[in-house]
Every structure is written in C-alpha cells, then in structure tokens.
MOPAC internal coordinates of N, CA, C and O (Angstrom, degrees):
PM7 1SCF
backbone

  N    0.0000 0     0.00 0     0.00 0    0    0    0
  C    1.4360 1     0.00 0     0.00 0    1    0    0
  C    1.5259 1   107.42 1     0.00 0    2    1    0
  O    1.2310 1   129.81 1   -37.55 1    3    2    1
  N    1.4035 1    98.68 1   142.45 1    3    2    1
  C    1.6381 1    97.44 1   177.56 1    5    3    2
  C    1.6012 1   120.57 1  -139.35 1    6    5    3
  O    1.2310 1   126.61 1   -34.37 1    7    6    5
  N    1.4362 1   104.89 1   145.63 1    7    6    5
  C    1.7417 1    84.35 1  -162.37 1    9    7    6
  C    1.9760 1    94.07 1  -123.93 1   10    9    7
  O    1.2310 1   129.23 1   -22.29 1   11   10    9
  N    1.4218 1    99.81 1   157.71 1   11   10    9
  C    1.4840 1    97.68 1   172.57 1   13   11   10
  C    1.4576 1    90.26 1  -158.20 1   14   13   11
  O    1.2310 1   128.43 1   -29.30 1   15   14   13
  N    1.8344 1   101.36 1   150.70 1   15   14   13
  C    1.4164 1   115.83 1  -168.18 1   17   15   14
  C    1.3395 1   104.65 1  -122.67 1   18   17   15
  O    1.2310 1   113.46 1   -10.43 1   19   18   17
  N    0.9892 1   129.98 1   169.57 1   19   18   17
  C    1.3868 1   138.91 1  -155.58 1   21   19   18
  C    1.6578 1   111.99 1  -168.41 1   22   21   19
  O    1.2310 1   109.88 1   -54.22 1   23   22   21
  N    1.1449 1   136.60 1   125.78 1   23   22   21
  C    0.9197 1   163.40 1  -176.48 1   25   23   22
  C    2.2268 1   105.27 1   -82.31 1   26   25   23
  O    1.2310 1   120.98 1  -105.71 1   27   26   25
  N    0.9974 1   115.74 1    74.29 1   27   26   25
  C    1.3909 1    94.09 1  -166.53 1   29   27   26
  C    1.8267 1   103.94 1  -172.71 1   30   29   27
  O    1.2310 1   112.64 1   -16.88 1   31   30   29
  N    1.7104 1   131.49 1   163.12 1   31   30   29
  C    1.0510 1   122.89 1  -173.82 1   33   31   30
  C    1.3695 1   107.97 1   -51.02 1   34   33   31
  O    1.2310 1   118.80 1   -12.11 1   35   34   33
  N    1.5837 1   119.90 1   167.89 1   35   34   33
  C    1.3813 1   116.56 1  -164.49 1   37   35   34
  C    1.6838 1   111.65 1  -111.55 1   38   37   35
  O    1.2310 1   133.23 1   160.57 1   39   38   37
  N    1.4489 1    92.04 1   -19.43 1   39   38   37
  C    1.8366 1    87.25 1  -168.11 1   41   39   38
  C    1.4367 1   112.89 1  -131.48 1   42   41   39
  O    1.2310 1   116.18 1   -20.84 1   43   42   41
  N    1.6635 1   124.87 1   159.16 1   43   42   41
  C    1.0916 1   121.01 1  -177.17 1   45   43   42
  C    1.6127 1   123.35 1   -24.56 1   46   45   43
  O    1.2310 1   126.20 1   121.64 1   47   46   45
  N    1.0772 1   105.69 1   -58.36 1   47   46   45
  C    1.5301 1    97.80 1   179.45 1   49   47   46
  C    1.7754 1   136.13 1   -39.55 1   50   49   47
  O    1.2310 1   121.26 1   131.96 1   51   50   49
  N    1.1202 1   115.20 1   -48.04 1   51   50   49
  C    1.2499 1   153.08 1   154.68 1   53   51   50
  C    1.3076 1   135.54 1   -75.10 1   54   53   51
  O    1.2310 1   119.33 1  -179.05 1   55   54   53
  N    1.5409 1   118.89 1     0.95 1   55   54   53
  C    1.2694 1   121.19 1  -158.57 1   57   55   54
  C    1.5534 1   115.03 1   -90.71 1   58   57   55
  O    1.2310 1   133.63 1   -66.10 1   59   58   57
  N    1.6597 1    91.26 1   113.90 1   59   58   57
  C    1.9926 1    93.08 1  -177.24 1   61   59   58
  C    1.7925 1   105.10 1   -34.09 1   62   61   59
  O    1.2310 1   137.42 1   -19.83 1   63   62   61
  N    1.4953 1    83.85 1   160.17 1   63   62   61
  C    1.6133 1   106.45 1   159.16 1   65   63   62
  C    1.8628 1   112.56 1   -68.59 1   66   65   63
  O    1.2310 1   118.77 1   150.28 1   67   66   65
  N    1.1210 1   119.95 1   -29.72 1   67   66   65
  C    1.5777 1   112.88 1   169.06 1   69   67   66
  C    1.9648 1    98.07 1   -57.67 1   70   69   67
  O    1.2310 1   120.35 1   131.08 1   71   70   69
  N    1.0090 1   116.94 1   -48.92 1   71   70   69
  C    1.5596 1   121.75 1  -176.84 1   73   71   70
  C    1.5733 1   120.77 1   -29.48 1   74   73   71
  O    1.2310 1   138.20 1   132.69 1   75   74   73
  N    1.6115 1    82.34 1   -47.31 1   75   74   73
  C    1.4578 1   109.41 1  -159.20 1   77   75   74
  C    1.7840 1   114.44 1   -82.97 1   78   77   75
  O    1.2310 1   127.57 1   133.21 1   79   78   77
  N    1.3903 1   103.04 1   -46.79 1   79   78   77
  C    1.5165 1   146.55 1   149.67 1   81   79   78
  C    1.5942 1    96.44 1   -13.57 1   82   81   79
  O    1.2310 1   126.43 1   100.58 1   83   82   81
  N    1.5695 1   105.23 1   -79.42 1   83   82   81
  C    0.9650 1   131.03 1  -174.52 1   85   83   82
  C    1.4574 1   128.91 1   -30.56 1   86   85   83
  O    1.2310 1   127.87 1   100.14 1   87   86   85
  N    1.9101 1   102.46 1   -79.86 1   87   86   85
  C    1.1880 1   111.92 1   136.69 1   89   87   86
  C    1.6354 1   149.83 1   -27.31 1   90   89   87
  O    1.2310 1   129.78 1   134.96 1   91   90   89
  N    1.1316 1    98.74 1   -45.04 1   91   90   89
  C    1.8878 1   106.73 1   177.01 1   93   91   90
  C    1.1097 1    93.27 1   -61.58 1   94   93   91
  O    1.2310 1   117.42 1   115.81 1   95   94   93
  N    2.3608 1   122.51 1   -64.19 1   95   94   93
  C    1.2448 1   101.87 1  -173.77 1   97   95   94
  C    1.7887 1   144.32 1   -83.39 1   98   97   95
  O    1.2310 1   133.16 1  -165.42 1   99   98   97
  N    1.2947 1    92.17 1    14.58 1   99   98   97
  C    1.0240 1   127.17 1   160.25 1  101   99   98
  C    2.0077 1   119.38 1   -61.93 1  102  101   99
  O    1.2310 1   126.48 1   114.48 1  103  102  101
  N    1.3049 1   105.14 1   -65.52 1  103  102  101
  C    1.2906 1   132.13 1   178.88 1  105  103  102
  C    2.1198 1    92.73 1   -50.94 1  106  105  103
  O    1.2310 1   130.77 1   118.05 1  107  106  105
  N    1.0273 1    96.82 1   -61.95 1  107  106  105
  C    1.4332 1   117.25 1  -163.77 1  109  107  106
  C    1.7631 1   114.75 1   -44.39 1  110  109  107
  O    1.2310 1   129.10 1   123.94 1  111  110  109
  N    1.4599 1   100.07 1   -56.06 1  111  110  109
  C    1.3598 1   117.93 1   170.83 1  113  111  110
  C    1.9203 1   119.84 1   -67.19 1  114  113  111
  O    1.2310 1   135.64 1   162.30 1  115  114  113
  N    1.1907 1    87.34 1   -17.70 1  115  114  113
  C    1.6235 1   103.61 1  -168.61 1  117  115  114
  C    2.2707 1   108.23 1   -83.30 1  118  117  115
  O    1.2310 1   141.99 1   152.12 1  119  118  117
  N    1.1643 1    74.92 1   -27.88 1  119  118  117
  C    2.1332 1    97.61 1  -162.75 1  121  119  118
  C    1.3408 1   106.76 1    90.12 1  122  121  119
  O    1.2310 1   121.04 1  -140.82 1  123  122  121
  N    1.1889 1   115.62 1    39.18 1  123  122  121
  C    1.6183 1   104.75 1   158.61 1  125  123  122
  C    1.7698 1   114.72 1   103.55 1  126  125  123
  O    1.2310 1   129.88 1   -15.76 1  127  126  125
  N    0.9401 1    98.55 1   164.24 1  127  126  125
  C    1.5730 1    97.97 1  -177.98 1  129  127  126
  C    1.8610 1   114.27 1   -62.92 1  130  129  127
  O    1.2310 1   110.99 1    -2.42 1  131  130  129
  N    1.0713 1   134.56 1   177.58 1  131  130  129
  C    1.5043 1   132.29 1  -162.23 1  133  131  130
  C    1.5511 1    86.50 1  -112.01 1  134  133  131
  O    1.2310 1   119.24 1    27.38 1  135  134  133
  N    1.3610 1   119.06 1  -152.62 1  135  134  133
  C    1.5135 1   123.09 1  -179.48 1  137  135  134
  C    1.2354 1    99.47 1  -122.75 1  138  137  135
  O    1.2310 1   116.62 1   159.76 1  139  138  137
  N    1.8247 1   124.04 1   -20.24 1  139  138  137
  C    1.2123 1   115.96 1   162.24 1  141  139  138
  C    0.9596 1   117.57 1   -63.07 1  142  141  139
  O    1.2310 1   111.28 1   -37.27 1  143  142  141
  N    1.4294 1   134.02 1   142.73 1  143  142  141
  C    1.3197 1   145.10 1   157.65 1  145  143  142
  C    1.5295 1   129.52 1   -55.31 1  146  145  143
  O    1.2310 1   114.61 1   -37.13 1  147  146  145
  N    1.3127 1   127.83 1   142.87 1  147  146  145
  C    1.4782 1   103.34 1  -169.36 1  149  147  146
  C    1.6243 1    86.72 1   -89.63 1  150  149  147
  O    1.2310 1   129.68 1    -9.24 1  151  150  149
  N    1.6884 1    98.95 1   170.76 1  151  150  149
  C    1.6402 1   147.88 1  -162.28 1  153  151  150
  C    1.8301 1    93.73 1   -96.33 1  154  153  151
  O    1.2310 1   119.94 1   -21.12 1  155  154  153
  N    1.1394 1   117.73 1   158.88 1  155  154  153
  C    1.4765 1   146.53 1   155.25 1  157  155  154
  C    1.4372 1   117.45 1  -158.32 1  158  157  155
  O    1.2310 1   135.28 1   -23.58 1  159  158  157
  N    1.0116 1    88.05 1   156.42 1  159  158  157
  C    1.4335 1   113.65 1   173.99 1  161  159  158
  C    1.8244 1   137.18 1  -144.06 1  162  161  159
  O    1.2310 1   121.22 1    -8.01 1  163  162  161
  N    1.2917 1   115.27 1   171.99 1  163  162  161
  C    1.6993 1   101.17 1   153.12 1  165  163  162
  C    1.4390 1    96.26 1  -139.29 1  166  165  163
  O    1.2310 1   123.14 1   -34.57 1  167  166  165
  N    1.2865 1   111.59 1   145.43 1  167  166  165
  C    1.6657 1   115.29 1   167.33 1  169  167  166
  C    1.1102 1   103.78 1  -104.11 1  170  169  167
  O    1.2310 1   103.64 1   155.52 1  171  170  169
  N    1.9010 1   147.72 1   -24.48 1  171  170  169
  C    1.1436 1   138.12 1   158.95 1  173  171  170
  C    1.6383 1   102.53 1  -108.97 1  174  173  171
  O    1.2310 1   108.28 1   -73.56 1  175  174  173
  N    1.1334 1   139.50 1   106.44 1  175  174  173
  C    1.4882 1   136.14 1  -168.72 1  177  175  174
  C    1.5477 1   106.77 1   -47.95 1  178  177  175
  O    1.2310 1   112.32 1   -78.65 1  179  178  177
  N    1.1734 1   132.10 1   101.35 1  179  178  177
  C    1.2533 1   131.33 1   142.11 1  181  179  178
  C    2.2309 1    87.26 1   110.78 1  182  181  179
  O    1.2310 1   121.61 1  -175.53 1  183  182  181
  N    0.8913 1   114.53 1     4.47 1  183  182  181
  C    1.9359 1   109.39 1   160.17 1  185  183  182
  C    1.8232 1   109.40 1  -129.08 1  186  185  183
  O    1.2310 1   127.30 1   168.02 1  187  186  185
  N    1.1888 1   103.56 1   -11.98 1  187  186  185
  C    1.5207 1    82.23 1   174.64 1  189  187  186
  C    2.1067 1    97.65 1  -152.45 1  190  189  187
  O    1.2310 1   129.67 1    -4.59 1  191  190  189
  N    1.0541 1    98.96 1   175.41 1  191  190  189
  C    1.6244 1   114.63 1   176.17 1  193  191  190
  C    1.5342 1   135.42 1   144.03 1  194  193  191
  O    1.2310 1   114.02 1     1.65 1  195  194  193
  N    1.1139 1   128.92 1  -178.35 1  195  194  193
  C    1.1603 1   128.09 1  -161.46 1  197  195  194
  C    1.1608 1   118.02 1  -120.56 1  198  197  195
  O    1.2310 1   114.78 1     8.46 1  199  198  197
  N    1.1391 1   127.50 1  -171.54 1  199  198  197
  C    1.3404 1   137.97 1  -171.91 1  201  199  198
  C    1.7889 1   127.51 1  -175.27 1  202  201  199
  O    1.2310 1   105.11 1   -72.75 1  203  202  201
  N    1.4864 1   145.17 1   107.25 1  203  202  201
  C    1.0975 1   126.39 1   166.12 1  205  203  202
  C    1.6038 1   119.89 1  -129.86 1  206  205  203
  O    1.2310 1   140.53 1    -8.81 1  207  206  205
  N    1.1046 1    77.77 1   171.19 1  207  206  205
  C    2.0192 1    96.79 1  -173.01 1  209  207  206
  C    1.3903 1   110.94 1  -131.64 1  210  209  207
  O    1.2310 1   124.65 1   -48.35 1  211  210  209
  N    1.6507 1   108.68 1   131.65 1  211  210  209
  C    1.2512 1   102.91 1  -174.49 1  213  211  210
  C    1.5419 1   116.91 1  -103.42 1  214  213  211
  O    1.2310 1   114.42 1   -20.92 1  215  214  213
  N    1.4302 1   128.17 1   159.08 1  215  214  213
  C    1.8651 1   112.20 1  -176.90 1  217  215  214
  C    1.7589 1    92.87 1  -106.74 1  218  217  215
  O    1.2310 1   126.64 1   -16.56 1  219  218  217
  N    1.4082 1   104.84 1   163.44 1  219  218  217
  C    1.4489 1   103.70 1   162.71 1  221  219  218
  C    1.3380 1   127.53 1   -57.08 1  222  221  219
  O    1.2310 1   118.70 1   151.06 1  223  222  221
  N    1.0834 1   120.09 1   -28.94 1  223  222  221
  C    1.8307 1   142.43 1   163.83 1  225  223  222
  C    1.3883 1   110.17 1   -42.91 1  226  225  223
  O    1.2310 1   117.86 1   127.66 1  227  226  225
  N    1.3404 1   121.69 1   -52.34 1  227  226  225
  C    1.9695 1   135.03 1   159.60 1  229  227  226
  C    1.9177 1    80.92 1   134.49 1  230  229  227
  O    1.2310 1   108.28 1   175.38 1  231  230  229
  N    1.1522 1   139.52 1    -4.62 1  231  230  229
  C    1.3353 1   105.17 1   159.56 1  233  231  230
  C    1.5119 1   123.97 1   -67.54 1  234  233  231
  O    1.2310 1   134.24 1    -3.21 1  235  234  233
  N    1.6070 1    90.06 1   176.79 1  235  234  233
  C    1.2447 1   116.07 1  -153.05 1  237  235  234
  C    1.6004 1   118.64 1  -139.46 1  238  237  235
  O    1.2310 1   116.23 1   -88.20 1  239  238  237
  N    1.3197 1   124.77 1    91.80 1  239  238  237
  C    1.4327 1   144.67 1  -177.11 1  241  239  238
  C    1.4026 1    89.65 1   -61.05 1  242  241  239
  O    1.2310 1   114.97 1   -43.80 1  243  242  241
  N    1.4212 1   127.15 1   136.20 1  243  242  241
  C    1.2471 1   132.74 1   130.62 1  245  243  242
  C    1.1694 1   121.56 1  -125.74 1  246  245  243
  O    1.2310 1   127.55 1   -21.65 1  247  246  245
  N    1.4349 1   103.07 1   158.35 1  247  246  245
  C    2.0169 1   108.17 1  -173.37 1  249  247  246
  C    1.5221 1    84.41 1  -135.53 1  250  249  247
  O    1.2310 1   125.67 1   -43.47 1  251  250  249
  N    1.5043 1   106.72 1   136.53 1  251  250  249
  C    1.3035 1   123.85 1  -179.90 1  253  251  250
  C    1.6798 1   100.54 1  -132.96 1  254  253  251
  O    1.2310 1   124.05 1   -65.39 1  255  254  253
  N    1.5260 1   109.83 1   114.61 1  255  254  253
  C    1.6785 1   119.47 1  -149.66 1  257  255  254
  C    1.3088 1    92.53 1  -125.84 1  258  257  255
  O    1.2310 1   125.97 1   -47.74 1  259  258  257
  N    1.7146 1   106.12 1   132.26 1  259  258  257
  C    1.5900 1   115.90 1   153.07 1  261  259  258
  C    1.3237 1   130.38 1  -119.03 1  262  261  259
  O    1.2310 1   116.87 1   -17.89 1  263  262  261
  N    1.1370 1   123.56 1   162.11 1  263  262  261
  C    1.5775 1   123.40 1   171.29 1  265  263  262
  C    1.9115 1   104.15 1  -121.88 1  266  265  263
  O    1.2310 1   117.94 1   -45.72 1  267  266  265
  N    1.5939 1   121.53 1   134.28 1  267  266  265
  C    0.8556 1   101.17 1   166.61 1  269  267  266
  C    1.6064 1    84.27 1  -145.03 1  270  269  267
  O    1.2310 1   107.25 1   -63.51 1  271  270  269
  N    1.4684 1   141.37 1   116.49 1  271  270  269
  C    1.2676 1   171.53 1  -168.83 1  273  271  270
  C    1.8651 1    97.69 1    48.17 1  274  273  271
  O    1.2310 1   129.10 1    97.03 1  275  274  273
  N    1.3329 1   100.06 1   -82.97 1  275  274  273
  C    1.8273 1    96.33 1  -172.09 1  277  275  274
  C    1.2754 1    86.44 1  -103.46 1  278  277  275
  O    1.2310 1   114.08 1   160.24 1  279  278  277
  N    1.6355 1   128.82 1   -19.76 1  279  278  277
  C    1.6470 1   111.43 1  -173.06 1  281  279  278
  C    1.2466 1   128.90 1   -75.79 1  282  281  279
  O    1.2310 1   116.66 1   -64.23 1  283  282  281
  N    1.5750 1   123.95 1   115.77 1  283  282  281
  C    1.5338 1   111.58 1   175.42 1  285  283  282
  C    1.2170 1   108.29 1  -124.11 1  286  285  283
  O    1.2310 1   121.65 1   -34.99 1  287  286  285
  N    1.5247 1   114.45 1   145.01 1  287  286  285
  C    1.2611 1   133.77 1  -169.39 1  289  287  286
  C    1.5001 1   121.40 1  -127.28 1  290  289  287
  O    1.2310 1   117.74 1   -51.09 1  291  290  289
  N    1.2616 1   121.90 1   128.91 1  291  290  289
  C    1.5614 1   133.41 1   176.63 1  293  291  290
  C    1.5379 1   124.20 1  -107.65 1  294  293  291
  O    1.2310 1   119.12 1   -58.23 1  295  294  293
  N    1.1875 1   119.29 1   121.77 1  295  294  293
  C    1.5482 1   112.25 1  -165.44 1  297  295  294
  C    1.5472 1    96.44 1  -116.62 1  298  297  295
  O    1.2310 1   113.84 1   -56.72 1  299  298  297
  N    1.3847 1   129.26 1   123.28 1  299  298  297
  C    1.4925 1   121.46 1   176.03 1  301  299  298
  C    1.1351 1    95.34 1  -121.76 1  302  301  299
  O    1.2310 1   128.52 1   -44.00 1  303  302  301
  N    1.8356 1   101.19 1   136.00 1  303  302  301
  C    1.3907 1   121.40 1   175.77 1  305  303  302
  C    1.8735 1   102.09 1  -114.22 1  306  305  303
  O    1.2310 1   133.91 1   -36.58 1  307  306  305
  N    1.1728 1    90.72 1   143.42 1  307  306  305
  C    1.4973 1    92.33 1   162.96 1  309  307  306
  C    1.3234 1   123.39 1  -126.75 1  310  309  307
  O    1.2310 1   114.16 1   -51.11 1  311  310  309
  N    1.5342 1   128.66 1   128.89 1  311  310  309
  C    1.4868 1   127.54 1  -161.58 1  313  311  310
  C    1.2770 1   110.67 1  -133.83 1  314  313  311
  O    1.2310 1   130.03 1   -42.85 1  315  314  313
  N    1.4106 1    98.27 1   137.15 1  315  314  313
  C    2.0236 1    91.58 1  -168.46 1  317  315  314
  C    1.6976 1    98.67 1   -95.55 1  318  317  315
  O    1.2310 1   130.00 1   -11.92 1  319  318  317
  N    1.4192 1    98.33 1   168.08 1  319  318  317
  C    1.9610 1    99.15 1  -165.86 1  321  319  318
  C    1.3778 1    99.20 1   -54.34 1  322  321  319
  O    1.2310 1   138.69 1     2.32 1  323  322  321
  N    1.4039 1    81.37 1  -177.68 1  323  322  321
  C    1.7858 1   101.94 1   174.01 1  325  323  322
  C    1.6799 1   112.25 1   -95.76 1  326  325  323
  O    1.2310 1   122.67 1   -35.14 1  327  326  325
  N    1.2125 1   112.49 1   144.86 1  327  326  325
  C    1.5943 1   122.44 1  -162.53 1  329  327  326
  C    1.8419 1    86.04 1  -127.17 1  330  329  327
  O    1.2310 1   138.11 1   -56.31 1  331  330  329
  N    1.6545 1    82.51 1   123.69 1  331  330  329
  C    1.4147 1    74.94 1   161.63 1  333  331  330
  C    1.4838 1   138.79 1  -123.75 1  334  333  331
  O    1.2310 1   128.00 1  -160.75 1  335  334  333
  N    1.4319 1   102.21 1    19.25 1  335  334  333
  C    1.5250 1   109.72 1   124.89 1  337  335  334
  C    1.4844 1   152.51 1   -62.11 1  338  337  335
  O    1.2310 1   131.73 1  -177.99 1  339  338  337
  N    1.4702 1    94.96 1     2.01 1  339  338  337
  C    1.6768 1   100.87 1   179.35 1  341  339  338
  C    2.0252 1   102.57 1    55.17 1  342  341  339
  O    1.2310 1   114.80 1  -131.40 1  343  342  341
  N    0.9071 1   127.47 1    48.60 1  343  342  341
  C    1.1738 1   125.06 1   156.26 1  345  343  342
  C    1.5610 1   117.37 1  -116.54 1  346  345  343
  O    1.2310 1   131.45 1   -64.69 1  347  346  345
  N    1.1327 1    95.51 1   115.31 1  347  346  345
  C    2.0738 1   102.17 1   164.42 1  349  347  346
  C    1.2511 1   115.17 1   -20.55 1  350  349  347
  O    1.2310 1   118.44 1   -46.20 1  351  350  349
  N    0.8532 1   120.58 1   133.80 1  351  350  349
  C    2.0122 1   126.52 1   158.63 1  353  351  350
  C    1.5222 1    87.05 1   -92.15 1  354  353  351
  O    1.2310 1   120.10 1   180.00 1  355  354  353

C-alpha cells in the first residue's frame, strides 16, 4: 500500500490536475478502469470525504479529502484486492 498527500482542492468539482494526474496514472498501471464504478462520499458534508476508483486488476485508489478554512488536503491510498487465500502478492 502506498500513500501520497497533496496539499490541493478536495472534490470533483475543483479537483487539481495533480488529482487527475494521479488517477490516469494510476488507471494506467492498473489496466484500466474496472466496470464498477467508483464510490464517493462525505463523512463531514462539505469539510471532509472520500473518494474511490476501481482498476481492472481489482485495485482500489482512494482519496481521503479535507477542507479546513483555505487548507485542503488529499490523501491517496492505494490497496491491492482482497485474496481469499490470505496469501501475499
């Protein structure tokens, strides 16, 4: 798993080009988007929330976004599927 933070608007509307960046190369390494659709959310409506994207591979981009006055922050996690053998990749 790997995480990187970013300093930058938090939600679709607004969402830097690092966001986007992100995602494509994200998408890219993955084989492409899945057929599921990605998920959103807010856990504080309009200062904090989430976000994911799925790859054809079964990972899973998440961005976990805050606002606190002018500061906004993006946290991307990346998580590989679930095995349900419990064996390491």
């Amino acid at each position: 798993m790997s995480q990187k933070s970013v300093t930058d608007p938090a939600d679709a509307d607004d969402a830097s080009p690092d966001s986007s960046d992100r995602v494509q190369d994200f998408l890219a390494r993955h084989g492409g988007p899945a057929a599921r659709r990605g998920a959103s959310g807010d856990t504080v409506p309009g200062l904090s929330g989430w976000s994911e994207v799925y790859a054809a591979d079964g990972f899973t981009l998440r961005c976990d976004w805050s606002r606190t006055g002018t500061l906004r922050r993006m946290q991307f996690t990346e998580a590989s599927p679930a095995r349900g053998d419990n064996t390491p990749r």
